[in-house]
FIGUDREN-906629 format. One record per residue (C-alpha): x, y, z; residue in one letter. Coordinates in pm, whole numbers, padded with zeros to 5 digits, always signed. Layout:
// residues N
XYZa/...
// end
This chain:
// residues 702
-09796+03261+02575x/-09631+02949+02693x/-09852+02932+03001x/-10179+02988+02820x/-10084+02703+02590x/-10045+02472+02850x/-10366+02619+03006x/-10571+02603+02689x/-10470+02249+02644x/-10522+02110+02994x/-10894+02224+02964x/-10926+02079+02620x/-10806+01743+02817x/-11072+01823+03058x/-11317+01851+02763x/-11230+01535+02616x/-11218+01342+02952x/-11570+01463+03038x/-11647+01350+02697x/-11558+00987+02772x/-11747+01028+03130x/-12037+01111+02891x/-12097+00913+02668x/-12364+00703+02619x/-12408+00330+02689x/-12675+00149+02802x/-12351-00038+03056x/-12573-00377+03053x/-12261-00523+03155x/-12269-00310+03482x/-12580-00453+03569x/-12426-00792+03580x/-12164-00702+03787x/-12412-00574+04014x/-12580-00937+04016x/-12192-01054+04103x/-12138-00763+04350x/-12458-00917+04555x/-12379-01272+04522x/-12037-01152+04637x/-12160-01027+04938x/-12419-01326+05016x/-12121-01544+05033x/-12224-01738+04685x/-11899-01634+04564x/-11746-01939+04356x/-12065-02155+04368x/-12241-02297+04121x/-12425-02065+03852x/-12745-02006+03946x/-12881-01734+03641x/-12915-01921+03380x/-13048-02332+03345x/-12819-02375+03095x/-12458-02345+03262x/-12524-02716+03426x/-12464-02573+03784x/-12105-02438+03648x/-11920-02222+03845x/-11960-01882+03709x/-11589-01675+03741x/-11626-01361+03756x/-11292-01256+03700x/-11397-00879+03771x/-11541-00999+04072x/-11340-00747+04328x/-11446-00432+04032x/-11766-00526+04074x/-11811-00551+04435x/-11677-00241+04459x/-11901-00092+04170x/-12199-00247+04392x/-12052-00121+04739x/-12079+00253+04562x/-12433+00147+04432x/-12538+00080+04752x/-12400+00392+04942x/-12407+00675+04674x/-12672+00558+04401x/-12639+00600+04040x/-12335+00845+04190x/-12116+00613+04291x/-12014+00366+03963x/-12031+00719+03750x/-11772+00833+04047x/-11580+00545+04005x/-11535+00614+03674x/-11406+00923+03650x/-11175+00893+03943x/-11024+00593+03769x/-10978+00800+03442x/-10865+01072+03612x/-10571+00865+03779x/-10497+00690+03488x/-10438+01045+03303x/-10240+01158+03601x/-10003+00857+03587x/-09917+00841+03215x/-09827+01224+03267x/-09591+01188+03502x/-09456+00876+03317x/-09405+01082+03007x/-09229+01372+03211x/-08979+01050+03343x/-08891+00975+02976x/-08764+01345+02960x/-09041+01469+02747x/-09234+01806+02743x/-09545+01889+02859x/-09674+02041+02544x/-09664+01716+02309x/-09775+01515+02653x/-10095+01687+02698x/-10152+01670+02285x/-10100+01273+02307x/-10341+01254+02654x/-10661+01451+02461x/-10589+01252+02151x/-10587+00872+02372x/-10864+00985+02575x/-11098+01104+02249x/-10966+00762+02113x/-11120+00569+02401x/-11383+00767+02496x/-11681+00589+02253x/-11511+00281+02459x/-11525+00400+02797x/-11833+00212+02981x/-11899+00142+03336x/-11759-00169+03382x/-11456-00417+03499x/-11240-00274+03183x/-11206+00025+03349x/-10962-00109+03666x/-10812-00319+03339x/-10721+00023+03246x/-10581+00125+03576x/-10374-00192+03621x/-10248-00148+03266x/-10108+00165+03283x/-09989+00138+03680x/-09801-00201+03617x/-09657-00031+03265x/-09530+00258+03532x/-09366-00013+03706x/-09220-00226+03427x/-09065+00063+03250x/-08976+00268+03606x/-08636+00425+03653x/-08374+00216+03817x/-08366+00455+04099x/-08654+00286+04219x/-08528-00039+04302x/-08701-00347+04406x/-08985-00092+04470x/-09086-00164+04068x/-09078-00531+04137x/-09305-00514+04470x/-09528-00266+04260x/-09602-00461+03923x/-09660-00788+04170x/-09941-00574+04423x/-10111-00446+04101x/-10073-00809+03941x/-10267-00953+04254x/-10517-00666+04212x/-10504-00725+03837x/-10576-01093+03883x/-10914-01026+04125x/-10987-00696+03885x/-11087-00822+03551x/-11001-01093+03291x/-10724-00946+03136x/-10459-01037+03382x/-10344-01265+03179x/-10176-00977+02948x/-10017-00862+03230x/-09926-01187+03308x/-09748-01189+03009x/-09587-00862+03009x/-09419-00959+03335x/-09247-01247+03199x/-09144-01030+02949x/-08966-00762+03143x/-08794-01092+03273x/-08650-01227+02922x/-08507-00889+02841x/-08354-00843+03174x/-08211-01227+03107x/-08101-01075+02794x/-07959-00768+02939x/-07726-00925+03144x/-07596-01134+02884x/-07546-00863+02670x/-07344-00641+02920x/-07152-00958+02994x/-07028-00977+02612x/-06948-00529+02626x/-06758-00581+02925x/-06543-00840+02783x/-06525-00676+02417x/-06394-00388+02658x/-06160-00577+02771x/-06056-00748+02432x/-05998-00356+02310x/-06294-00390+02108x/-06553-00110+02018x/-06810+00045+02294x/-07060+00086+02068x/-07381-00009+02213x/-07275+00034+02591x/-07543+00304+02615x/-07837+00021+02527x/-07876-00056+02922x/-07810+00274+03086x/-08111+00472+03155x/-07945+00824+03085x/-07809+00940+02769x/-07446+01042+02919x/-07400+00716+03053x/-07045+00551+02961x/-06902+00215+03061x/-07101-00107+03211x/-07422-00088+03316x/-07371+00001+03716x/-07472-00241+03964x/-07853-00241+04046x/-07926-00123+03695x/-07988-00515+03621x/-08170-00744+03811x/-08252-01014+03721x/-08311-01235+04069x/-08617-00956+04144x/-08753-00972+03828x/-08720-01345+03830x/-08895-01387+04178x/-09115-01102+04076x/-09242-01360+03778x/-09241-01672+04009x/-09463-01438+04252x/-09722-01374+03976x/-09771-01735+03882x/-09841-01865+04244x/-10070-01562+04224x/-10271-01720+03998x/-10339-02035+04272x/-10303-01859+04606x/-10455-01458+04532x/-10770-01508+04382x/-11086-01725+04502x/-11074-01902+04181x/-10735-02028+04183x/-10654-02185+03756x/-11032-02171+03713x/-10955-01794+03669x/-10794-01860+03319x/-11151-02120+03202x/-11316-01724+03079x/-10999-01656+02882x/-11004-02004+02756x/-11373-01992+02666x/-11367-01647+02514x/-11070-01801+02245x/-11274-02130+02214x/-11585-02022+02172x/-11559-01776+01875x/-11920-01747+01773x/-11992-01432+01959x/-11678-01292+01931x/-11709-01272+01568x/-12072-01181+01516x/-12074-00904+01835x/-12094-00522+01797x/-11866-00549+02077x/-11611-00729+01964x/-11567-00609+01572x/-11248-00538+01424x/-11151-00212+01338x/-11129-00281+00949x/-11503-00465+00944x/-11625-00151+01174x/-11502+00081+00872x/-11676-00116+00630x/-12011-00105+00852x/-12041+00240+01012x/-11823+00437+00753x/-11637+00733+00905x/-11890+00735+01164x/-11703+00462+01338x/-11629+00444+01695x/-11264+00385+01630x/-11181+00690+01383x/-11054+00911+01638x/-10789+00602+01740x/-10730+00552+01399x/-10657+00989+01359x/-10417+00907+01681x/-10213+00653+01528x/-10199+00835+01222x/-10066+01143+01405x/-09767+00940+01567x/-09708+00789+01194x/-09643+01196+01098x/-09432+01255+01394x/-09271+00947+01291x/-09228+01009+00924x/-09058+01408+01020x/-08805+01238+01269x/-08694+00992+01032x/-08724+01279+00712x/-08503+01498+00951x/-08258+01249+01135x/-08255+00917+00969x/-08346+00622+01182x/-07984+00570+01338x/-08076+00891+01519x/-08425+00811+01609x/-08306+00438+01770x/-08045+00669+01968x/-08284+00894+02076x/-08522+00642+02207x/-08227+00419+02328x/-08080+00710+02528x/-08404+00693+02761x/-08324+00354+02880x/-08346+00052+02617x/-08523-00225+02806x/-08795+00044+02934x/-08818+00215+02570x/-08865-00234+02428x/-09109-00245+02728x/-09315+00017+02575x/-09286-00059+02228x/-09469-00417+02335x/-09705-00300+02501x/-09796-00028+02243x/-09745-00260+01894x/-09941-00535+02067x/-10249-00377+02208x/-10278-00199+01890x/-10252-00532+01701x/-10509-00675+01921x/-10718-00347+01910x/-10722-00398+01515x/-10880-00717+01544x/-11103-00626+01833x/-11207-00273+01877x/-11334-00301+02210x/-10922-00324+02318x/-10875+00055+02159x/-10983+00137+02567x/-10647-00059+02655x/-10415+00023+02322x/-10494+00425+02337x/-10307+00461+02670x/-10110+00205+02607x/-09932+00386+02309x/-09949+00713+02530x/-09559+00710+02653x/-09409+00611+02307x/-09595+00826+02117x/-09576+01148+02350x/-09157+01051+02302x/-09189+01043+01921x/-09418+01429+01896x/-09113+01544+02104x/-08849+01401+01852x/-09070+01561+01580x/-09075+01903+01737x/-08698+01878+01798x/-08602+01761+01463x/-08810+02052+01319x/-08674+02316+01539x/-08281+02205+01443x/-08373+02165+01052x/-08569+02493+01065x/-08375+02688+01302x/-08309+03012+01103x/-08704+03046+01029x/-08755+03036+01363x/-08508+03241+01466x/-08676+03470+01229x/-09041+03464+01378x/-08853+03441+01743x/-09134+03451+02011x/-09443+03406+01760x/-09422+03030+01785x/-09595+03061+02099x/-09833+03244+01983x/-09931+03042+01699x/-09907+02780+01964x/-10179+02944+02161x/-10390+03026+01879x/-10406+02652+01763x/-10491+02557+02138x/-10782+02775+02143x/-10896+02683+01829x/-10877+02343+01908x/-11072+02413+02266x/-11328+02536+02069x/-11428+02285+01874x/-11371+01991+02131x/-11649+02257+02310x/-11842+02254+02029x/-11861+01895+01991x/-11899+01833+02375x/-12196+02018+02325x/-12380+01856+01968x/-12264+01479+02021x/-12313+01478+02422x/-12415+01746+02627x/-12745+01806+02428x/-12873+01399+02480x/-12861+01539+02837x/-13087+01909+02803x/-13414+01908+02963x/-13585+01996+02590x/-13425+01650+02458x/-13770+01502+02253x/-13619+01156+02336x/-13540+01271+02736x/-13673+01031+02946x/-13828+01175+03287x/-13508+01045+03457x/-13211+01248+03653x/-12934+01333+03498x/-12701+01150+03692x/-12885+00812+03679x/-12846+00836+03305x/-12492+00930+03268x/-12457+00572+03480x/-12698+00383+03222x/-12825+00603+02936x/-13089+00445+02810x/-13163+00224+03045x/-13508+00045+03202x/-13716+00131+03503x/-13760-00257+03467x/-14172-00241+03613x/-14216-00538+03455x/-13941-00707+03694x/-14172-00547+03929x/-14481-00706+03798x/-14352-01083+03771x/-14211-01050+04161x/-14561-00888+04237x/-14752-01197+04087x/-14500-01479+04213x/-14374-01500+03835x/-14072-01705+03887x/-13828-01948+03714x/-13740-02033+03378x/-13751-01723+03119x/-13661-01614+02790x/-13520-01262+02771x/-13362-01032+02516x/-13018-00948+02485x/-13012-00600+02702x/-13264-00638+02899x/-13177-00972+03032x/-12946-00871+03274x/-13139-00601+03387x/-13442-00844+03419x/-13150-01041+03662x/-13093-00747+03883x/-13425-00674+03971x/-13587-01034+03993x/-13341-01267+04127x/-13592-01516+04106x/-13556-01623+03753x/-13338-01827+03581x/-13248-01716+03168x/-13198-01890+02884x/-12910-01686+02834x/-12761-01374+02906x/-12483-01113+02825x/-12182-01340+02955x/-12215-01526+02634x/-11891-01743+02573x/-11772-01650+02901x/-12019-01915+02995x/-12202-02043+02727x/-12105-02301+02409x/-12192-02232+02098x/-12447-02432+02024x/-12655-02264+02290x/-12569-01903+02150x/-12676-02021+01804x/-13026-02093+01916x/-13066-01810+02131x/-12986-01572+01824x/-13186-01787+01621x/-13531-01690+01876x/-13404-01386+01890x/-13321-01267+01548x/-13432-01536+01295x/-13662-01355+01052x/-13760-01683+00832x/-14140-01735+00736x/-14209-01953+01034x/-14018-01774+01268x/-14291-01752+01510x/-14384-02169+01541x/-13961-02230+01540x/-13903-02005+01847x/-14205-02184+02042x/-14095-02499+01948x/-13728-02386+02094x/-13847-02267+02431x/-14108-02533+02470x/-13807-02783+02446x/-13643-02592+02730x/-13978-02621+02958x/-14015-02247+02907x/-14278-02093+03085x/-14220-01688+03056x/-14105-01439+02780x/-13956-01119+02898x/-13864-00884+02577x/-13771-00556+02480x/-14081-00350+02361x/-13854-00214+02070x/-13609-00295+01784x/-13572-00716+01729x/-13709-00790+02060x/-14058-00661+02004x/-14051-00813+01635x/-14003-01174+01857x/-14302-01090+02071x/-14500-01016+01785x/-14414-01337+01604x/-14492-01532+01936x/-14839-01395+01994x/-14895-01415+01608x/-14817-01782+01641x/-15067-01885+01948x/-14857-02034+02142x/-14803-01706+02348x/-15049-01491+02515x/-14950-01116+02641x/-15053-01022+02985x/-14781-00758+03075x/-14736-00418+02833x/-14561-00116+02917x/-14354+00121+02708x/-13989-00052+02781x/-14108-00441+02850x/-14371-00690+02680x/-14425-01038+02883x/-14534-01362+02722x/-14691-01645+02907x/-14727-01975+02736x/-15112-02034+02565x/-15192-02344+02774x/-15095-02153+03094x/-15360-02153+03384x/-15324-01796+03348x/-15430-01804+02982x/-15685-02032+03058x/-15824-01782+03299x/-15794-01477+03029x/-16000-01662+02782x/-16273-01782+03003x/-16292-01449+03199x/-16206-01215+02906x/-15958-00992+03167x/-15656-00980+03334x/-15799-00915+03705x/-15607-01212+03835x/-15266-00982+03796x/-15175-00701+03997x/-15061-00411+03838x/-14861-00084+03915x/-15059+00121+03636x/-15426+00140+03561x/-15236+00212+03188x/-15036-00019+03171x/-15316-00309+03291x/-15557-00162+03020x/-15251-00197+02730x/-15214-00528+02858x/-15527-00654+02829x/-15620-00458+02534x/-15291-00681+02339x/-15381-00979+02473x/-15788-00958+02350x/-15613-00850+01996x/-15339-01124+01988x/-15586-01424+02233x/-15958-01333+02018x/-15871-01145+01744x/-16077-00828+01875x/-16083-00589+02102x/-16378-00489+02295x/-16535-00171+02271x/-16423-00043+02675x/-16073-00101+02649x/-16089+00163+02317x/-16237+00374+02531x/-15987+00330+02791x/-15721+00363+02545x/-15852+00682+02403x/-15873+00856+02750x/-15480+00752+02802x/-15343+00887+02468x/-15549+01225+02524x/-15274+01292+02798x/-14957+01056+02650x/-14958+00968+02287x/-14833+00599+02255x/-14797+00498+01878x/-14895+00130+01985x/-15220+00264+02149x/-15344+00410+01823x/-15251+00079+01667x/-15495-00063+01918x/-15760+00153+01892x/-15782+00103+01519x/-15813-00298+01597x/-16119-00233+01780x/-16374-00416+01757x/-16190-00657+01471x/-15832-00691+01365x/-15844-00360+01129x/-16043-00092+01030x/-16337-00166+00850x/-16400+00042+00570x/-16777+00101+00709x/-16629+00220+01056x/-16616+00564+00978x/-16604+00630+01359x/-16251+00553+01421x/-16175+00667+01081x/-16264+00977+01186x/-16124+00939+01560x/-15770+00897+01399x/-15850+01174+01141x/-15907+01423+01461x/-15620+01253+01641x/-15427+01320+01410x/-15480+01687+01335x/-15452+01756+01724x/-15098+01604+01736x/-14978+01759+01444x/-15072+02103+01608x/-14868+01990+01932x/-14493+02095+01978x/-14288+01794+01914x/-13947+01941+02008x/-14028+01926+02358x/-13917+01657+02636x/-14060+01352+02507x/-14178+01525+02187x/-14049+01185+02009x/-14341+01010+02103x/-14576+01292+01938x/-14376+01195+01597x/-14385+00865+01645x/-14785+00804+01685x/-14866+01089+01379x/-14660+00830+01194x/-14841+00500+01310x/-15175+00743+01263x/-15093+00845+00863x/-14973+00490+00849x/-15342+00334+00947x/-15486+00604+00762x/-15280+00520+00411x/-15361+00165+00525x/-15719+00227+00505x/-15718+00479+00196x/-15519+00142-00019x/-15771-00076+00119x/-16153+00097+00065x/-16091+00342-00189x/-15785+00172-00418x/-15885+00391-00699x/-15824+00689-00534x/-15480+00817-00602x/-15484+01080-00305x/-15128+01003-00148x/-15195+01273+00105x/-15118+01032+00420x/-14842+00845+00220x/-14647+01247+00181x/-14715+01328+00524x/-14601+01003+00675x/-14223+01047+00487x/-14234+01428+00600x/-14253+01305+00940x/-14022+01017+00939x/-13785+01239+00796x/-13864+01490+01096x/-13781+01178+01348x/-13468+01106+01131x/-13350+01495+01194x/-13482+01466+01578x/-13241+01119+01598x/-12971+01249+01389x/-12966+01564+01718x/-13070+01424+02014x/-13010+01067+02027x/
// end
């Protein structure tokens, strides 16, 4: 039964890592490493910035620069394959390399594959396609080094300096490893002064207590042996990984201006999803937090904790963990207490702090299992061989409901019948779900739409990927590479929702020489677009179902639109997506729309419902229904009744929802407006019985 625990648990590890593989992020951030993967390879490496007009022609560091070429290189060659390869070969190592580190410190493989599925649930919500994933490599392969066994030699000291110069080109975060190398340093200073003062105390007659602090082994007795310190390698080991920092990386100090900016420049860091601490991401998301199975983790190791001290006292325990070496057991309790501490206040560092407390904790469920096995040794001498048993029982159990949960939270996003499934391989979302076909970059490079633009927060980058050819506002490296005061007003356009929200954000991007709007056609993003067109200053002449784009109102292009009354001087992909287009900017440019585009319109949603169609159609031929047009009264009234007869739990079923809704909602509209005596809430009933059917649909599928 021994075996089929261990086999049990090793695929509930393989459940939980292919949870983490799967989960889904939009990985915006991947996107700009693909936009430093290309510049990397057109030799613009450590030039000035040329994204964004509002860097001043600063050099943009990358510090993941060497991740991301590599992410690019697999881009390249293998397609949405290769980052979503990358990642899972990287997690895969990283699992492989805190097992056998935990099998070094002596301890079992039972309460080391427990700790491994608990980290990797704990940083799976965490676990994008980006640099932080070779952060996490680096991490846990210097860690191997810092804490190795003597045996090893100066091998530990060449190791932790190769991954530090990979570290350094790798991502941002070199700087903790920096730091834990000048660690392992002071307490191998402070070894050899210690050993000094046993080995004349030995000599005085005095006690031996404490000899075993620097031996790696329990048994050990005397003096630490020669070899077992070393200061002069760790010494030049430390020297090595400052001249690092000037000599191994393209950058040389400018690599530490990101980590300087990102403490400086705290306005993102404090307002950012991204960047929340764990207590603040209680308080907003509840127990659905992304950090409550990190927080179960640590709470697990606080039990194991609590038993070995209930059982042994803490003399014991501080022998225990002594007797595996104290300057490698110290090197694990820092990096474990202070990536946690860090974690706390930013929850994006749980990736980092989960593995991190991997070794320590994986030593304490040991102790715990020991101590209970000595204080309840006659009860289970008593039950003899049914521990194993229950052991294997408990695995399976806990198998199946990892499965379980694979299956609801993840695996289900992914089925064909998904109402919100996008008509997108399965592959190309597991390396960006959701993510943008980005037509609209398309569109602008079509036309010769180039230069300055305005974009949303996500899409941005994206927008960057595909259309080299403009230059943003601002994008996703915020303080990385942008002050404050620029962040401030690019939230304030963004998400401002004041009365004269609209005339503010034109007045900000006409003071930048703006010409172009690129924004999301959902969420904050569309309520900006909205606001823009609503104000005048912005005229519509690109709609699809991802992307709206804004030229400015005394454009030659607008100028054109009015006098003309189309959009023929564009070129677009889509007859659809030309005849939303110019059906938005008639409603938003003349405050009509004319009577061919509904026509158009009403042949496209026969075949796709679009909720922002119906909204259209309604506006035609004035900017609502009129209570004498009981023609499109009745068009949505037979519209509406068709839909509700179609099966919305299909492959883009969503949609089908989502325009009844915008239908009952014109139709309630219309009810309030020509018949207000009428106290007939039929629409207003079946709009909340949908919503709440979109609700249950989200709640499942997305």
């Amino acid at each position: 039964m021994k075996r089929l625990t261990l086999v049990l648990l090793c695929l509930a590890l393989l459940v939980a890592a292919l949870m983490g593989i799967g989960t889904r992020h939009i990985n915006d951030d991947l996107y700009l490493g693909f936009c430093s993967g290309r510049d990397t390879l057109n030799g613009l490496l450590g030039k000035p910035d040329t994204w964004s007009f509002n860097t001043n022609d600063e050099i943009y560091v990358e510090c993941s620069w060497f991740s991301y070429l590599l992410y690019y290189l697999a881009y390249l060659k293998l397609g949405h394959l290769g980052p979503v390869l990358i990642k899972t070969v990287l997690l895969s190592v990283c699992l492989a390399v805190l097992y056998f580190r935990c099998i070094c410190l002596g301890v079992p493989s039972l309460p080391v594959l427990v700790t491994l599925i608990l980290a990797t649930l704990s940083l799976g919500p965490f676990l994008l396609i980006r640099g932080d994933n070779f952060a996490l490599l680096y991490l846990v392969l210097l860690g191997t080094f810092l804490t190795g066994k003597t045996e090893w030699g100066r091998w530990r000291q060449i190791g932790a300096f190769i991954v530090f110069v990979f570290w350094i080109n790798g991502h941002g975060s070199f700087s903790y490893g920096f730091l834990l190398i000048q660690t392992r340093l002071a307490l191998e200073v402070i070894a050899k002064f210690w050993a000094r003062g046993l080995v004349i105390a030995r000599a005085e007659g005095k006690t031996q207590d404490g000899s075993i602090f620097f031996n790696p082994v329990s048994d050990s007795s005397g003096p630490a042996k020669s070899g077992q310190i070393d200061v002069t390698g760790w010494f030049l080991t430390a020297v090595a990984a400052g001249l690092a920092l000037l000599w191994f990386n393209p950058y040389g100090l400018m690599v530490l201006r990101p980590v300087r900016r990102t403490m400086s420049e705290t306005f993102v860091t404090n307002t950012s999803l991204d960047w929340l601490s764990i207590p603040a991401s209680i308080y907003r998301d509840g127990l659905e937090t992304a950090s409550i199975a990190f927080l179960v983790f640590l709470l697990c190791v606080l039990v194991a904790l609590i038993i070995v001290f209930m059982c042994d006292g803490l003399t014991c325990l501080l022998r225990k963990l002594i007797s595996r070496g104290a300057v490698p057991i110290i090197m694990e309790l820092v990096m474990a207490g202070t990536l946690t501490v860090l974690a706390f206040r930013h929850q994006r560092l749980i990736l980092l702090a989960a593995f991190a407390v991997v070794p320590l904790s994986a030593l304490l469920m040991s102790f715990a299992i020991e101590s209970a096995e000595a204080r309840f040794a006659r009860f289970l001498s008593f039950v003899k061989g049914r521990v194993w048993n229950l052991a294997a029982l408990l695995s399976g159990i806990a198998l199946v409901l990892l499965s379980l949960h694979f299956y609801t939270a993840l695996a289900i996003r992914y089925l064909p019948g998904n109402p919100f499934r996008e008509d997108r391989p399965i592959i190309e979302r597991l390396m960006s779900f959701p993510g943008y076909k980005m037509e609209a970059a398309e569109f602008m490079k079509t036309n010769s739409l180039s230069g300055r633009a305005f974009s949303g927060w996500s899409i941005s980058i994206f927008l960057l990927f595909h259309h080299p050819g403009v230059q943003l506002f601002m994008d996703c490296r915020d303080s990385a590479m942008y002050d404050d005061d620029i962040m401030k007003l690019f939230l304030k356009v963004l998400y401002d929702s004041g009365p004269n929200h609209g005339q503010e954000a034109s007045a900000i991007l006409e003071q930048f020489g703006i010409p172009f709007v690129l924004l999301d056609a959902r969420g904050s993003d569309w309520n900006l677009a909205v606001q823009l067109m609503k104000s005048k200053n912005w005229l519509p002449v690109y709609k699809d179902e991802e992307a709206v784009l804004l030229v400015r109102s005394d454009s030659s292009v607008a100028e054109t639109f009015h006098r003309t009354g189309n959009l023929d001087y564009f070129k677009y992909d889509r007859p659809e997506t030309r005849i939303m287009s110019e059906a938005l900017a008639w409603l938003y440019g003349k405050g009509r729309i004319p009577e061919r585009l509904a026509l158009d319109m009403k042949t496209i949603v026969l075949h796709k419902p679009e909720p922002l169609l119906y909204t259209l159609i309604a506006s035609a031929p004035s900017i609502a229904i009129r209570c004498e047009d009981l023609e499109t009264k009745s068009y949505l009234e037979s519209e509406l009744s068709r839909l509700s007869k179609t099966n919305h739990r299909i492959a883009g079923g969503a949609r089908i929802l989502e325009s009844q809704i915008v239908l009952l909602r014109l139709l309630s509209m219309n009810r309030q407006k020509c018949e207000p005596r009428d106290n007939d809430q039929r629409f207003a009933r079946m709009m909340h019985e949908q919503k709440l059917n979109l609700s249950e649909l989200q709640r499942k599928y997305y």
